[in-house]
Structures are given as structure tokens and as C-alpha cells.
C-alpha positions as CSV (number, residue, x, y, z in Angstrom):
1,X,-55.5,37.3,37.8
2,X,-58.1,37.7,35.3
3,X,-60.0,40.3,37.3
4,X,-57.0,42.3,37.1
5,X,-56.2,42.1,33.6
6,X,-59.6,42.7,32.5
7,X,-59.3,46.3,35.0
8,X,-56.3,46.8,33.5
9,X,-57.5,46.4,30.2
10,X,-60.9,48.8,31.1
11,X,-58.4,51.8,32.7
12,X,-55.8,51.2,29.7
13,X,-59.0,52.1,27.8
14,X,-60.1,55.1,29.3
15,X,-56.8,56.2,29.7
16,X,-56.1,56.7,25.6
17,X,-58.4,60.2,25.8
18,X,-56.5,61.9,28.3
19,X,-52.9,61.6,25.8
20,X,-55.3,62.9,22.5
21,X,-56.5,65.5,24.8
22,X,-52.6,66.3,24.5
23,X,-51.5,66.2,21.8
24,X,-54.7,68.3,20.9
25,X,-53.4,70.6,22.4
26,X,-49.7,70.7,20.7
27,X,-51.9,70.4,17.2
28,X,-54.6,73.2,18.3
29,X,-54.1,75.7,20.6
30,X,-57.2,76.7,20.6
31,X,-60.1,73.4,20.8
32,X,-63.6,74.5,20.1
33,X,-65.9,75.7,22.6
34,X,-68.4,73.5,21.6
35,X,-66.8,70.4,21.5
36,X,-65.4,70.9,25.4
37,X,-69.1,71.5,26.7
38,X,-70.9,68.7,24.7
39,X,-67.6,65.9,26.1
40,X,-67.8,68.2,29.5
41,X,-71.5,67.5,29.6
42,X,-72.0,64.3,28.5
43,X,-69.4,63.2,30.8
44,X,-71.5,64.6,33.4
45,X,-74.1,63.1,32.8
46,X,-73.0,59.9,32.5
47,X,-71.5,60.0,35.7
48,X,-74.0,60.7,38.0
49,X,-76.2,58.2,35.9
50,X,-73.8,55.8,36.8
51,X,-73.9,56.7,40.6
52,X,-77.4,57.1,41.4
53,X,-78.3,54.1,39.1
54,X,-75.8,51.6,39.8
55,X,-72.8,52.4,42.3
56,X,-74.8,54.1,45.2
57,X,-77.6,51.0,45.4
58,X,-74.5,48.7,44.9
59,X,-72.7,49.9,47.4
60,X,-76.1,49.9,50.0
61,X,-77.1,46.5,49.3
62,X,-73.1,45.5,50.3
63,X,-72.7,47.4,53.1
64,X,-76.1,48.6,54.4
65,X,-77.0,52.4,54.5
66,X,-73.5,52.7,56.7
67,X,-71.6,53.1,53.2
68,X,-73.2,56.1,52.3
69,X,-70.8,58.0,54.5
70,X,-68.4,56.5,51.5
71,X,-70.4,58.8,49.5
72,X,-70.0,61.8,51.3
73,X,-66.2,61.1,52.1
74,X,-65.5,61.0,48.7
75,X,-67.0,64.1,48.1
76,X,-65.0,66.2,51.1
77,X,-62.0,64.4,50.3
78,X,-61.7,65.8,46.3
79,X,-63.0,69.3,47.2
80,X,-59.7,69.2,49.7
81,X,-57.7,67.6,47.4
82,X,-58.5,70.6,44.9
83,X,-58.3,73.4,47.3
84,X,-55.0,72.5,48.2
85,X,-53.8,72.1,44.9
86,X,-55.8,75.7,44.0
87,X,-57.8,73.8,40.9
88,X,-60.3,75.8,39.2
89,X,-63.6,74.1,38.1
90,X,-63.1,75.5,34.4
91,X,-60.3,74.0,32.4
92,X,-59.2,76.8,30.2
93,X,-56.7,80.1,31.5
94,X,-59.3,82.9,32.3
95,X,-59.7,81.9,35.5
96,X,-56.1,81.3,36.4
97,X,-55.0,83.3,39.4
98,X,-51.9,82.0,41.1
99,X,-48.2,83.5,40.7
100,X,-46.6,80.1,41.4
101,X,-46.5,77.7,38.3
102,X,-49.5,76.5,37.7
103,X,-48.7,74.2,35.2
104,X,-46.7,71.4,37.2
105,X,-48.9,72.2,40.1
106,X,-51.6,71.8,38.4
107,X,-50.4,68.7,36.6
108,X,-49.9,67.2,40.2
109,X,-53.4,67.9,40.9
110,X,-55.1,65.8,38.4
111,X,-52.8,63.2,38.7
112,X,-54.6,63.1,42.1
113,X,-58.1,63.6,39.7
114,X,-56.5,60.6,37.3
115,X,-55.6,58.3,40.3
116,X,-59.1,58.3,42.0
117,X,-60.4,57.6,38.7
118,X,-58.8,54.2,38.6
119,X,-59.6,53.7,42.2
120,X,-63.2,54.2,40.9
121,X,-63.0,51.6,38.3
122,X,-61.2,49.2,40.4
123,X,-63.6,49.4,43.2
124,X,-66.4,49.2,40.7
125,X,-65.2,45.9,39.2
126,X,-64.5,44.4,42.6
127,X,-68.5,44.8,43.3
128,X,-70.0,43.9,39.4
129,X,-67.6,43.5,36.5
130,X,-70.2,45.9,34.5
131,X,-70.2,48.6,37.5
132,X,-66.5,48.6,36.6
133,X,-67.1,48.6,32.8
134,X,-69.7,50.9,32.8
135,X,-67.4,53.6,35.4
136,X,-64.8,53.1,32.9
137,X,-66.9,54.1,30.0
138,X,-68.0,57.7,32.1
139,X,-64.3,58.3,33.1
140,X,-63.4,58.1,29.2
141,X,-65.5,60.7,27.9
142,X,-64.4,63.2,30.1
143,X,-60.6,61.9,30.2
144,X,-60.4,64.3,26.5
145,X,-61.2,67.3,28.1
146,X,-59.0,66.3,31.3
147,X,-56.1,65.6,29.1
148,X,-57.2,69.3,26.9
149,X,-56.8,70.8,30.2
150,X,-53.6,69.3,31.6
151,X,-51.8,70.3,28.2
152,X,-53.4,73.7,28.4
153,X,-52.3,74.2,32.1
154,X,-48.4,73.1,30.7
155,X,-48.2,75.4,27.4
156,X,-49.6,78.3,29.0
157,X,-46.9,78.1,31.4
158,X,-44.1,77.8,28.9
159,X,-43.3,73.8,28.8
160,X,-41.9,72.6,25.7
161,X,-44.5,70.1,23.4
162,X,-42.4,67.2,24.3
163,X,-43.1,68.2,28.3
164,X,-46.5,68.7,27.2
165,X,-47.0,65.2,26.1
166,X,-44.9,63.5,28.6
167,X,-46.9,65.1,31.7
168,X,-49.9,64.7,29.7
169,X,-49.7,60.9,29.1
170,X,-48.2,60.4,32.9
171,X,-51.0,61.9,34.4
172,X,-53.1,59.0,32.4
173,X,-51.7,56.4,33.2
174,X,-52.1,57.0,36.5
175,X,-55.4,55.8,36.1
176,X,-54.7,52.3,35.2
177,X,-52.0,52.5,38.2
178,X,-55.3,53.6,40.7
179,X,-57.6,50.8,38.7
180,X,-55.0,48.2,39.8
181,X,-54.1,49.0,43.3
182,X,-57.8,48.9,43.9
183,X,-58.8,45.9,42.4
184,X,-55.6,43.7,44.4
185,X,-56.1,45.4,47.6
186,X,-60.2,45.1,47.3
187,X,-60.4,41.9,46.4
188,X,-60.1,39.9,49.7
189,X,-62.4,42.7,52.0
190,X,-65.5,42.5,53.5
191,X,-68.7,43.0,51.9
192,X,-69.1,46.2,54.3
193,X,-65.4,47.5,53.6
194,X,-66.0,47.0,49.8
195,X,-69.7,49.0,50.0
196,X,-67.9,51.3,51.6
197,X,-64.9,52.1,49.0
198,X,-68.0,51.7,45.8
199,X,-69.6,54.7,47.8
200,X,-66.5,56.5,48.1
201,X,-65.8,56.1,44.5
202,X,-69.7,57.5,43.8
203,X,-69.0,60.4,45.8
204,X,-65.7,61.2,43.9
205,X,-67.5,61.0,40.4
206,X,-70.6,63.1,41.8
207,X,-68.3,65.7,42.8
208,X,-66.4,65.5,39.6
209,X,-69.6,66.1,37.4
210,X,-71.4,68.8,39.9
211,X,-68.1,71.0,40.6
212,X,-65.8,70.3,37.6
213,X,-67.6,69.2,34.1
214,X,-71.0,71.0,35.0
215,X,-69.5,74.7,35.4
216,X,-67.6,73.9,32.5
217,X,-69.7,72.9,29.8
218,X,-72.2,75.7,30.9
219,X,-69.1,78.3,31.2
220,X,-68.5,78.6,27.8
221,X,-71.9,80.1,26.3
222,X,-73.3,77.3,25.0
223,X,-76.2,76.6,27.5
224,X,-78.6,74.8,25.1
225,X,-75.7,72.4,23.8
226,X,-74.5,71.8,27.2
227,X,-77.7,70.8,28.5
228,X,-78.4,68.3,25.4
229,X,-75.5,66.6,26.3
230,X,-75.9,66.4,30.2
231,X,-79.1,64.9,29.0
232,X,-78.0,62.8,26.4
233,X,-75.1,61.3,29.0
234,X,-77.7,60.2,31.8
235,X,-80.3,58.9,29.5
236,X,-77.6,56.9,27.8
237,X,-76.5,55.0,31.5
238,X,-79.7,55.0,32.7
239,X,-80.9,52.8,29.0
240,X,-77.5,50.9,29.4
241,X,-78.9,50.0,32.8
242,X,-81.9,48.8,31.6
243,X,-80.9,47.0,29.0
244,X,-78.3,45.2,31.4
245,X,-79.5,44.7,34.5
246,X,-77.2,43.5,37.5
């Protein structure tokens, strides 16, 4: 019961960006460029610090070399998940395309995004309580520009602020919703079976940072500052890593 409280506690957590991305939104219609690419790629960073240092070894020394197929699963199953849902890897309206309304669509879509990210942190706890921390500390830096884009996607479409906000904070807490799920139905598998779902939950974050928050920190002009903070996000996991070995 504790396990789950303390997931619940470390999705609550990196949940609380995705409703000020929100309401950032309804305050700003406009958020700088330069503050999306430097949370867009430090999030990146941090994320595939936190693969290739910690969940992808993890997940091997669980399961064998077996679970990277996790890995690659992960992967294939979120670019499928966001071509059927028609997601763009840039958060902001120029490259909007569709007729139909993107806005709830789109909503649906990262709720998808936000739900994997729980299962993420979940199956990250279930191997090392600090995997679990330390996913949930990578998910909540890029949960503000998630939760920028999700209001975006709902004003541009014509949904009222309170809409806005509503979706918005739904689509978060759909994280905690994933964390738990995870961490209950992980808890009583096999060391393989566990490997397996760490992997899986490496290969969603890898795909989240090399197709999603990579384009769009370097999308918006600022190459320089978007590097920096790629940079700054995987030397940041890969001292925390160091400094706490598991």
C-alpha cells in the first residue's frame, strides 16, 4: 500500500505542470518561444538520460536481452498511437492540417501521451523506487509544454476557458490514473514480465524525446538555446545517476 501511495504521490507531482501549462494558456495566448524550446529540450534530454542510464540496463538485468523488444514495442506502439490520432510533432497551430476538430481529437490523443506516462512511472517504481522517481522528474518538465499544447489545440478550436481547463487538467490526471494501474497490476509479475514492461516504458520516453520534444525545441529558431538545454537535461540524469547509484 505504500508503494502505491508513494506512485501516487510521484504522478500527482508531475501531473501539476500539465494544468499551469493551461491555464497559461487562458492567461497568454501567446507563451514565448524560448521558454517552450529550453522545457521542450531539457525534457528531452532528461529522458533519454534516464533510458539509456537507468531504465534500459534495469530492464536487461531483470529480464535478459529478451526485454529489449519492450523497447522497441514501445516505440511502434506511440508512433501508431499518434498517426491514428493525426498528432503533429510540434505543439503550436502552423502545422495543423485536419478539417475535423482537432481540438478534442487531439485532447484524446495525449490523454493516450498522459496515460503512458503514468504507466512509465509505475513500471519504473515497480523495478527501483528512484527509476520511478527519477521518470517522474523527466515526465514533469515536459508535462508544461504538454499541458501549453493541449490548451492551445482547445482555444484554437473555439472551446470556452473553462473547457480549456477542464480537458486540460483531465488529460493530467490521467497520469496518476496510468502510474497506478501499473504499479497494482506490476507488482506480483515476473522478473522477465516486469523487464519487459521497464523496456516498454523506455521505448515510449525515447520516442517522446526523438519525435515530439526534439523537433520542437529546435522548430522554433532557437537552435543554440535548444541545444543547451538538451545538454543541460542529460548531463543533469546522468550526475543524478552518479551521485545515486542503484
Amino acid at each position: 500500500m505504500v508503494e502505491v501511495l508513494d506512485v501516487l504521490v510521484y504522478s500527482l507531482v508531475s501531473t501539476l505542470p500539465t494544468i499551469i501549462g493551461g491555464l497559461l494558456v487562458i492567461v497568454e495566448k501567446n507563451p514565448g518561444k524560448g521558454s517552450m524550446a529550453i522545457f521542450s529540450g531539457f525534457a528531452a534530454g532528461s529522458m533519454v538520460g534516464v533510458t539509456f542510464a537507468e531504465i534500459i540496463p534495469e530492464a536487461i538485468e531483470l529480464g535478459g536481452v529478451f526485454t529489449l523488444l519492450g523497447v522497441a514495442t514501445g516505440i511502434v506502439l506511440f508512433f501508431l498511437i499518434e498517426e491514428f490520432f493525426h498528432l503533429c510533432p510540434a505543439f503550436d497551430q502552423a502545422h495543423k492540417k485536419h478539417k475535423f476538430d482537432v481540438g478534442i481529437l487531439g485532447s484524446l490523443g495525449l490523454g493516450l501521451h498522459s496515460l503512458s506516462d503514468g504507466l512509465a512511472i509505475g513500471a519504473g517504481y515497480e523495478a527501483l523506487p528512484i527509476i520511478g522517481l527519477m521518470i517522474a522528474f523527466a515526465i514533469a518538465v515536459h508535462k508544461l509544454p504538454e499541458g501549453i499544447g493541449t490548451g492551445a489545440l482547445l482555444r484554437v478550436n473555439k472551446q470556452s476557458r473553462s473547457t480549456t481547463i477542464t480537458v486540460t487538467s483531465l488529460v493530467g490526471f490521467l497520469t496518476p490514473l496510468g502510474a497506478v494501474t501499473s504499479s497494482l497490476a506490476l507488482g506480483n509479475l515476473s522478473a522477465l514480465t516486469l523487464g519487459f514492461a521497464l523496456a516498454f516504458a523506455g521505448g515510449t520516453l525515447l520516442y517522446i524525446a526523438i519525435c515530439e520534444l526534439i523537433p520542437e525545441a529546435y522548430h522554433r529558431g532557437l537552435e543554440r538555446r535548444a541545444s543547451l538545454s538538451i545538454i543541460s537535461g542529460l548531463l543533469l540524469v546522468l550526475f543524478a545517476c552518479k551521485l545515486i547509484p542503484v
